[in-house]
matplotlib code that plots the C-alpha trace (Angstrom):
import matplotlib.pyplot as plt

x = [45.4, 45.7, 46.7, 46.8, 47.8, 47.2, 49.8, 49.0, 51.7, 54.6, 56.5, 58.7, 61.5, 61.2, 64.8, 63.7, 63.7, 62.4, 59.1, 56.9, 59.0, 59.0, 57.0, 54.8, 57.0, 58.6, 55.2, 53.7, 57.1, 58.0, 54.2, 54.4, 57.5, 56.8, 52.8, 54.5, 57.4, 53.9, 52.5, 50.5, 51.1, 51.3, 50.7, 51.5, 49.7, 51.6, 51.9, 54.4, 56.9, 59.4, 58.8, 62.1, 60.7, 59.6, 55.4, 56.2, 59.2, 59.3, 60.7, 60.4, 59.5, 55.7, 55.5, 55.8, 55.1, 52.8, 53.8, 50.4, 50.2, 48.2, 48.8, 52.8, 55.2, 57.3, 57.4, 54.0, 53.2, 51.0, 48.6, 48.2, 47.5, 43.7, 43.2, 44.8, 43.2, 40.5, 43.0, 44.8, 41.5, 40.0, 43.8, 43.6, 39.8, 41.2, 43.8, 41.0, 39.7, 43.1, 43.5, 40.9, 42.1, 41.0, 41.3, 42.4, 44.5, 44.5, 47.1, 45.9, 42.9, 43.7, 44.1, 41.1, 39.5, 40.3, 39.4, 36.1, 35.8, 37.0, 35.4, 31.7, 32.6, 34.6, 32.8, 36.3, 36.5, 38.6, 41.3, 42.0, 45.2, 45.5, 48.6, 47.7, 43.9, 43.5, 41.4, 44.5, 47.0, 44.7, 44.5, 48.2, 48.9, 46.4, 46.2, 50.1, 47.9, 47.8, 45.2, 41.7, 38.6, 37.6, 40.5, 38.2, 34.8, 36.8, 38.2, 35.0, 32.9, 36.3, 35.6, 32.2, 32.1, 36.0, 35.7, 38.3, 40.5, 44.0, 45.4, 49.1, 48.9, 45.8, 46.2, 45.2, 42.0, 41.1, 41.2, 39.3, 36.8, 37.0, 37.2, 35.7, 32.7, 34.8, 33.6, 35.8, 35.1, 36.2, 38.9, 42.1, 45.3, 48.6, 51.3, 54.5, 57.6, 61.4, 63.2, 65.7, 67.7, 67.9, 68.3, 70.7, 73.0, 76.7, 79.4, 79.9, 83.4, 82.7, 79.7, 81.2, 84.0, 81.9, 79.9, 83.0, 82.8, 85.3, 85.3, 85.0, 82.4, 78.9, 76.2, 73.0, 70.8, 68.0, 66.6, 64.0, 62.0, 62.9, 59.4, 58.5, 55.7, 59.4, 60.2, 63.8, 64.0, 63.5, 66.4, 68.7, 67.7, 67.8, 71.2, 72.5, 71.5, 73.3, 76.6, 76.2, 75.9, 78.2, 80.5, 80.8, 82.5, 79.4, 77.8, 74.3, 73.8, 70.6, 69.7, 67.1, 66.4, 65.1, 67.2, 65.3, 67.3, 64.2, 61.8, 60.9, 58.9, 62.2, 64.6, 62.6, 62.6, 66.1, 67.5, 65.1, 66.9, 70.4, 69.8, 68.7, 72.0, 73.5, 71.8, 72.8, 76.5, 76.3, 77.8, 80.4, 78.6, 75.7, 75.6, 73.1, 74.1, 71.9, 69.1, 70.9, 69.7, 68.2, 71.0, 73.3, 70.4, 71.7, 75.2, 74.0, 71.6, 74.6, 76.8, 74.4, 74.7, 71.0, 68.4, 66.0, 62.5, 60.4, 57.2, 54.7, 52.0, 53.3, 50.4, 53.2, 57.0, 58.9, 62.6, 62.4, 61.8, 64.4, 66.6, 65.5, 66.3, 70.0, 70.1, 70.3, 68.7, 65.9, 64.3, 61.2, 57.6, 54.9, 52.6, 51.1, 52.5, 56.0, 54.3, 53.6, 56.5, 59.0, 58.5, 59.7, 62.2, 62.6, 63.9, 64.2, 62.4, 59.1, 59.2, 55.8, 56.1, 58.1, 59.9, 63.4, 63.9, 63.0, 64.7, 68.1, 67.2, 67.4, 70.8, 72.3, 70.7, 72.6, 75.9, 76.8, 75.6, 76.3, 75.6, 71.8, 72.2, 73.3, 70.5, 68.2, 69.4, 69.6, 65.7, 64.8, 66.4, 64.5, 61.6, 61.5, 62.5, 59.7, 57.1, 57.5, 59.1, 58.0, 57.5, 55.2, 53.2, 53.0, 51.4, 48.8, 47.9, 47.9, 45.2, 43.4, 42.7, 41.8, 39.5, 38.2, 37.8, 36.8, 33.7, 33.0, 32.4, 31.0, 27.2, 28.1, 26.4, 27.1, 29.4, 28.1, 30.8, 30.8, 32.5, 34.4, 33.5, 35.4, 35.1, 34.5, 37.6, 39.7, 39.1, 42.9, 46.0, 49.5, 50.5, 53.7, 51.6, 51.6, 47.9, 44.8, 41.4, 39.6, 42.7, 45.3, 48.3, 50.6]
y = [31.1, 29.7, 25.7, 23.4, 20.5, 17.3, 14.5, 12.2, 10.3, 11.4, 14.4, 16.3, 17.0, 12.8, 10.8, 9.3, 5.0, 4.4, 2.1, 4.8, 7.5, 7.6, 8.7, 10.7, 12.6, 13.9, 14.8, 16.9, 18.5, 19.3, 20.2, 22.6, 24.7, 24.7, 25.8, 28.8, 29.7, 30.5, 32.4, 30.7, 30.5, 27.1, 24.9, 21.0, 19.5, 16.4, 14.2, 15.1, 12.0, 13.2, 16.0, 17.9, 19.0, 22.7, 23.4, 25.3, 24.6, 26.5, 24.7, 27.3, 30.8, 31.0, 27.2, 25.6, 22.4, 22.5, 19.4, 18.2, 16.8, 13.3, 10.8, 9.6, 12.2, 8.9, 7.0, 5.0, 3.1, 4.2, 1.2, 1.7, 5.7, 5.4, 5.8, 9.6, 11.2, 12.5, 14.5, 15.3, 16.6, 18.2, 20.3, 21.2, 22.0, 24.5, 25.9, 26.5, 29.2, 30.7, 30.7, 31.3, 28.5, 28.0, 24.8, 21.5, 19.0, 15.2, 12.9, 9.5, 7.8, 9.0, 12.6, 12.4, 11.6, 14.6, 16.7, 15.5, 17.4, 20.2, 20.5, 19.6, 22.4, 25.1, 24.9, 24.4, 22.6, 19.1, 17.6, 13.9, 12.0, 8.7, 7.4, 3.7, 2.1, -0.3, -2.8, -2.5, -3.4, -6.1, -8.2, -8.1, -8.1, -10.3, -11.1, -9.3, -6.0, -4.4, -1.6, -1.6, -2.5, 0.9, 2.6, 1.1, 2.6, 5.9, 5.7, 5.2, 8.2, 10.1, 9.3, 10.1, 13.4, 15.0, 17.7, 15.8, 12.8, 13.3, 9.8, 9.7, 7.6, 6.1, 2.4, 4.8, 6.5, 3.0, 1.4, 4.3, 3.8, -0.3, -0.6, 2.3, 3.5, 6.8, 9.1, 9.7, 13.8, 13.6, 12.2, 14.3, 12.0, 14.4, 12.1, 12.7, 14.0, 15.3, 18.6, 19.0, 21.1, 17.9, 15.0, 15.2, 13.1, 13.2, 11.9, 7.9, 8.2, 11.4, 9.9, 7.0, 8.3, 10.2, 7.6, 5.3, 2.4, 1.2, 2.6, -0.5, -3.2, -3.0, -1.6, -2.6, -0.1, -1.0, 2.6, 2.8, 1.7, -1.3, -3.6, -6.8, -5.1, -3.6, -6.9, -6.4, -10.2, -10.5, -7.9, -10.4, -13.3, -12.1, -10.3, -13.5, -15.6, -13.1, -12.9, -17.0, -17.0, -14.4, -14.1, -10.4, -8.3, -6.7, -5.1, -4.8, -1.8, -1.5, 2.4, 2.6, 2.2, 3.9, 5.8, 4.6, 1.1, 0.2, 0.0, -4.0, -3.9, -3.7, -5.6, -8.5, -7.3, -6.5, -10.0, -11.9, -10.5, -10.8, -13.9, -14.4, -12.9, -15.7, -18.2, -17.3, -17.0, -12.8, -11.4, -9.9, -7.9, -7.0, -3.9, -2.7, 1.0, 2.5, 5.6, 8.8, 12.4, 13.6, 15.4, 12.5, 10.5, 11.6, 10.3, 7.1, 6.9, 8.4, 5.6, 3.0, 1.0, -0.2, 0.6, -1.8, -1.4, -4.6, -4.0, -6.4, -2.9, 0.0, 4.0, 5.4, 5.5, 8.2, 6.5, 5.1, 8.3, 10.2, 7.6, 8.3, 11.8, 11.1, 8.9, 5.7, 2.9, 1.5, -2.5, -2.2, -4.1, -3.8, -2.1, 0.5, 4.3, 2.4, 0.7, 4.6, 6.0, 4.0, 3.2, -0.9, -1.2, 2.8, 4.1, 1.0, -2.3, -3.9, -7.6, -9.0, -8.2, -10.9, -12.9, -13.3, -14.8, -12.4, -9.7, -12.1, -12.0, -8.1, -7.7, -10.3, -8.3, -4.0, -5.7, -7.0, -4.0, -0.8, 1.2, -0.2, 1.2, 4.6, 4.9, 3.9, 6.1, 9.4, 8.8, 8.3, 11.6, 13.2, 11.7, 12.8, 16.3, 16.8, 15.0, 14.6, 17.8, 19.2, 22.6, 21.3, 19.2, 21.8, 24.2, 21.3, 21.5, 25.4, 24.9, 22.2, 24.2, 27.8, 25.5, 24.3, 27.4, 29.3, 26.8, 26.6, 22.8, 23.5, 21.9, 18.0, 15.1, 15.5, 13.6, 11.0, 9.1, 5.7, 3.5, 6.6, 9.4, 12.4, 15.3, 19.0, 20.6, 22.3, 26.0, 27.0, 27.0, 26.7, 30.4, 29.6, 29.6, 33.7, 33.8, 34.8, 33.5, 34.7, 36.3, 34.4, 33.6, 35.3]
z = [-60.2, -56.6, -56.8, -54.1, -54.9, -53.0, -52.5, -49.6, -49.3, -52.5, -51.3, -54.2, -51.4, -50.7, -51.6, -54.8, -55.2, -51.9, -51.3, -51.3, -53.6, -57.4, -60.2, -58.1, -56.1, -59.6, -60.8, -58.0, -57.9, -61.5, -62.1, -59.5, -60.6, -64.0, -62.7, -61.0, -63.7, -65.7, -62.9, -60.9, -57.3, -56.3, -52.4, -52.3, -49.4, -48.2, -45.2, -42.4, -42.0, -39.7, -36.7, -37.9, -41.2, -41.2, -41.9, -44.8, -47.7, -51.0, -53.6, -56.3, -57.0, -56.2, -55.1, -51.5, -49.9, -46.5, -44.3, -43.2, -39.5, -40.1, -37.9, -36.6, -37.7, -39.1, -42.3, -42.8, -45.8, -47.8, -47.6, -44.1, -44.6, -44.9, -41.7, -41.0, -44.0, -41.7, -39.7, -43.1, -44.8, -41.7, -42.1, -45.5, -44.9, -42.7, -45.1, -48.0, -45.7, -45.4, -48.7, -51.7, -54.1, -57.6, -58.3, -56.6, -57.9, -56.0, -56.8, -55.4, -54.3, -50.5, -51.8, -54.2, -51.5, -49.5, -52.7, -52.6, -49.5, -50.2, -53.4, -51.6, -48.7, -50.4, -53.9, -55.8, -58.8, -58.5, -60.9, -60.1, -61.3, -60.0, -60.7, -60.7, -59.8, -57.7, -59.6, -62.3, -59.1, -57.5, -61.1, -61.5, -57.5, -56.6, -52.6, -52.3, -53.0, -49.3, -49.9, -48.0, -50.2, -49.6, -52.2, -54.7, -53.6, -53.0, -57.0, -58.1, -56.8, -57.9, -61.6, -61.5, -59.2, -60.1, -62.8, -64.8, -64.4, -66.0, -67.4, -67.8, -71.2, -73.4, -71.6, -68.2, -69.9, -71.2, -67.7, -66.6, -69.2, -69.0, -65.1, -63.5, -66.3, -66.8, -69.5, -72.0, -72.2, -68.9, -69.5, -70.3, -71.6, -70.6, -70.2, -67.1, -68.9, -67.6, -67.1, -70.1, -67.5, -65.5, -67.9, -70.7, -72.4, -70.5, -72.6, -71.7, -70.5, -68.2, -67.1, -65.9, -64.1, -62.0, -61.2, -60.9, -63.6, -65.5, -69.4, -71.2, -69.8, -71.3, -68.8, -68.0, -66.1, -63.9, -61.9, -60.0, -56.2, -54.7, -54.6, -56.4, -59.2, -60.7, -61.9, -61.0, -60.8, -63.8, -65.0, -63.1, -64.6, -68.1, -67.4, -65.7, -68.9, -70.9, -69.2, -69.1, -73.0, -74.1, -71.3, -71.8, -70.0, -68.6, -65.5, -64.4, -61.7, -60.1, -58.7, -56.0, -53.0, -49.7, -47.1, -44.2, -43.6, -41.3, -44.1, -43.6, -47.3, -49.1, -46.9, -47.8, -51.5, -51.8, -49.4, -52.6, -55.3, -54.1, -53.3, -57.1, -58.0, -55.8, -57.2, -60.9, -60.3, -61.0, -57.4, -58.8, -61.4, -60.0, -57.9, -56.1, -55.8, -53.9, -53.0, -55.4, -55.5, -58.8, -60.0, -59.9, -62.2, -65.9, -65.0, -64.4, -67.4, -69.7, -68.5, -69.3, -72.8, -72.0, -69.6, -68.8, -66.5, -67.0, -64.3, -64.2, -64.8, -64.7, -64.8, -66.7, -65.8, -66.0, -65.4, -69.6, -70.9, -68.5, -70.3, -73.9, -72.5, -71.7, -74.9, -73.8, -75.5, -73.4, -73.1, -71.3, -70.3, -72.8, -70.2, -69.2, -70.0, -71.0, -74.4, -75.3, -74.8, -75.9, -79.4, -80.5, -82.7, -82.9, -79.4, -77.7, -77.7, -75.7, -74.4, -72.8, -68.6, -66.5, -70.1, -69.1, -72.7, -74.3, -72.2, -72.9, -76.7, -76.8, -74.6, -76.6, -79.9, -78.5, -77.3, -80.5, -82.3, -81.6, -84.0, -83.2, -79.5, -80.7, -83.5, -80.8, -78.3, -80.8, -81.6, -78.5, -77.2, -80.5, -79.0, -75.5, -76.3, -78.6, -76.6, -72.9, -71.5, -68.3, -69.5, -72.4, -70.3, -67.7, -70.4, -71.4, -67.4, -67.4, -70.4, -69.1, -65.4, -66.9, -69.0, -65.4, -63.7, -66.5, -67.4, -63.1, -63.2, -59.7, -60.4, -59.7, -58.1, -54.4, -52.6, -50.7, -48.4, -47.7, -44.9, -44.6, -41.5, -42.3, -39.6, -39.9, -40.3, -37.5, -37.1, -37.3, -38.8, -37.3, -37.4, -39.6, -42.7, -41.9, -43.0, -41.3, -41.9, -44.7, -46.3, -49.1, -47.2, -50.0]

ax = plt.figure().add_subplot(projection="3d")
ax.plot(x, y, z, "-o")
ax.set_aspect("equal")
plt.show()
């Protein structure tokens, strides 16, 4: 088959732990190479940040990212996007006739929205995976949620008019059900995963000398982007109350972080927390490390004792079960995808989002015992291998589109847009994508 998938705003070739770059940029990415190691030839759509990046970028044998001109050729975030997703669909409009696609895959409202497009003018059938929904965000984010009413009104003709909504855990689907009036046989729950040749336990002493911490102290592993909804406050304070208690000799790092030192979202985030670390007395054992490639990941999850993610919501996260992966015991938020794949008292333990008591309880509970943090860390590694690899989930996607495009879901409700004037597409292609119209660019 012919894929395009749609990523508005998450590019796979995107630093990872920046504002804007996380679980999403991993899933379009992994998706697509493990889509094309089973044949399929495979085109991410994404927006063009920066004017030095070439139009076209393989990333894998049969797979390529297409930078998409939409608006400033510059970091934007993605709440303020909305408005160049008529220039980005009018683009991609243009590419469908280039290139006879058999199915479309959105990630994102903004990208479901240009779906809906291209699934009304090109007749192909339209997967949807939203990676969080905005009434979700709003009751947990309240008036500190930035997104336009319109994200909404734009989910909600997604879940009735995509051929099928993937949910990335059974707390998604039943949001979609609860929130949106979703219909469960439309409704497909395949869960994010990790690549086993990318995440794997590193011995602890190796894994810390790479990453240059000392052999001894017990670590505590925070991973992930820099904004408030990560609850990263609330790993300092529960670490602070720790070390206060035990007076361990201990370290909390915390990975993340964009590249871009303008980015004014997380220099306000990241001047809060230290000063939270200031105010608790931790300076000198916290570190913030940092923005680190992906292949420098597993040697900080192998050097870990504990990781810890405690989001106030969270679609899925993939960071806990890349940990589980690397066999590292994990403490995270009873939300969301997290409450599915780590399993309490088995691979790791769930406290209730934003308890710093409770987070204290279960550091005090795996530094005294470690034979509890290795049976923990060994069943969790059991767990993710058999449950949440890429190539396993990528073969559940395989089925779920021939399913699509065998069946022709074509005969839907039209698409009616509202608040929202999207333009007929341009008529051409920059002549770098080597195709001509009518004919498949490969």
């Amino acid at each position: 088959m012919r894929i395009l998938i749609i990523s508005d705003h998450a590019s796979p070739l995107s630093l990872l732990g920046g504002v804007d770059s996380g679980g999403q940029n991993v899933y379009v990415g992994k998706i697509a190479a493990e889509l094309a190691r089973r044949g399929h030839h495979v085109d991410i759509a994404t927006r063009r940040d920066d004017p030095t990046l070439p139009t076209v970028v393989p990333i894998a044998p049969g797979a390529r990212v297409i930078h998409v001109p939409a608006g400033p050729a510059r970091f934007v975030r993605k709440e303020a996007l909305l408005a160049y997703m008529e220039e980005f669909s009018s683009y991609c409009s243009a590419l469908c006739d280039f290139v006879s696609y058999d199915l479309i895959h959105a990630n994102f409202f903004m990208s479901g929205l240009v779906g809906l497009r291209l699934k009304e003018r090109h007749k192909i059938p339209l997967v949807t995976t939203f990676h969080a929904l905005g009434k979700v965000r709003r009751l947990h984010q309240g008036k500190v949620d930035g997104f336009p009413d319109e994200r909404v009104v734009i989910e909600e003709q997604l879940v009735q008019l995509a051929d099928t909504i993937i949910a990335e855990c059974p707390q998604d689907r039943e949001d979609l059900e609860t929130f949106y009036g979703g219909k469960s046989a439309r409704i497909r729950v395949i869960p994010c995963g990790y690549d086993p040749e990318e995440m794997d336990r590193i011995p602890r002493e190796t894994a810390r000398g790479r990453i240059g911490v000392e052999p001894t102290p017990f670590v505590v592993l925070q991973l992930g982007r820099i904004v408030r909804r990560k609850g990263i406050d609330t790993v300092i304070e529960g670490f602070s109350r720790f070390y206060h208690d035990s007076q361990a000799d201990t370290r909390l790092l915390i990975v993340g972080g964009a590249r871009d030192e303008g980015c004014k979202e997380e220099a306000r985030e990241l001047k809060r927390l230290r000063r939270i670390v200031e105010i608790n007395q931790v300076s000198e054992l916290v570190h913030f490390v940092g923005p680190r490639d992906r292949d420098e990941l597993k040697y900080y999850y192998s050097a870990a004792d504990v990781f810890v993610s405690t989001p106030w919501y969270e679609p899925f996260g993939i960071t806990p079960v890349e940990a589980m992966a690397c066999g590292t015991a994990v403490i995270g938020s009873r939300v969301g995808g997290i409450k599915s794949t780590v399993l309490d008292g088995q691979t790791g333990f769930l406290i209730p989002p934003q308890d710093t008591e409770a987070l204290t309880g279960r550091l005090h509970l795996l530094y005294r015992d470690a034979d509890l943090r290795q049976r923990l860390g060994d069943r969790g590694r059991e767990r993710a291998a058999s449950d949440y690899t890429w190539r396993s989930i990528g073969k559940a996607i395989d089925e779920l589109y021939r399913e699509i495009v065998a069946g022709n879901r074509i005969k839907q409700p039209k698409f009616v847009e509202r608040r929202l004037a999207i333009p007929s597409p341009h008529s051409q292609l920059p002549q770098r994508l080597g195709a001509q119209p009518g004919k498949d660019s490969r």
